[in-house]
C-alpha angles and dihedrals in degrees: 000000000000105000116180131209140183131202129207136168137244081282094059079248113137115249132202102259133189134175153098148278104232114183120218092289091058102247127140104263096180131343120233136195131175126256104216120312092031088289115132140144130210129179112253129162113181125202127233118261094028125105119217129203118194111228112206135181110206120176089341091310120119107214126174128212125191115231136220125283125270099252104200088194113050132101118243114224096208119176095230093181144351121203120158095266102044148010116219117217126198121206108204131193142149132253100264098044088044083066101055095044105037113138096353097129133243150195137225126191133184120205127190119192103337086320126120092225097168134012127171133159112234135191107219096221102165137031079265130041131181140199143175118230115199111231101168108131099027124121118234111273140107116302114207110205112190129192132220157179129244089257089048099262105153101224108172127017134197135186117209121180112205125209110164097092113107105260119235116277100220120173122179124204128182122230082242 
């Protein structure tokens, strides 16, 4: 799975960043580089059991992070597509969790902004779910979807920038 990181100093500024993913032997797992302002992405699937450290060089100085835990029981909120008309989000899970939580429902919400922009209820039903969610009249901006339990519990978060909306066709002109 893609998972994204961004690095910043002690000034909330982004720093170039390089570095690796080692599991609990010590062996280089996946290899990582920013992309510009210390934000970057790699693809990194862990496997249960196994614990995981980040490696980064910044400014010439090796630093290590632990990272989280493996969960074996969670639901993954993954963006499967974006069109102008819809984002596609995936709800991912594994066998074992899929058997305690088929057909429990739950609820999704999008914010933008501080505005609740989307809310549904959905029934995970298979290993991999998928909605649409209708983006038609919203500007372009970063939509937070939250997942959560019956009882309100968030479970599972994704940030999705969208970029599909017309931008604004602004001209200025002096009284001159």
């Amino acid at each position: 799975k893609r998972i994204a990181f961004k690095a910043i100093d002690s000034h909330g500024k982004g720093v170039r960043v390089k570095g690796k993913i080692i599991n609990s032997k010590k062996s280089t797992v996946v290899e990582f580089e920013d992309l510009g302002l210390g934000m970057g992405y790699t693809n990194f699937t862990p496997s249960n059991g196994d614990a995981y450290k980040a490696v980064v060089n910044v400014n010439g100085q090796e630093r290590t992070f632990d990272l989280p835990a493996v969960k074996t029981d969670g639901i993954n909120v993954t963006l499967k597509n974006t069109t102008t008309d819809a984002i596609q989000l995936e709800f991912i899970t594994n066998e074992t969790y899929l058997s305690k939580i088929q057909d429990q429902p739950y609820y999704i919400f999008g914010q933008m902004n501080g505005h609740l922009i989307y809310g549904a209820q959905v029934t995970i039903k298979n290993q991999s779910s998928v909605i649409s969610v209708p983006v038609k009249e919203l500007p372009n901006g970063v939509i937070q979807f939250t997942l959560m339990t019956a009882s309100g519990k968030a479970i599972s978060e994704r940030l999705v920038f969208y970029d599909y909306a017309e931008n604004l066709a602004i001209q200025v002109k002096t009284d001159k």
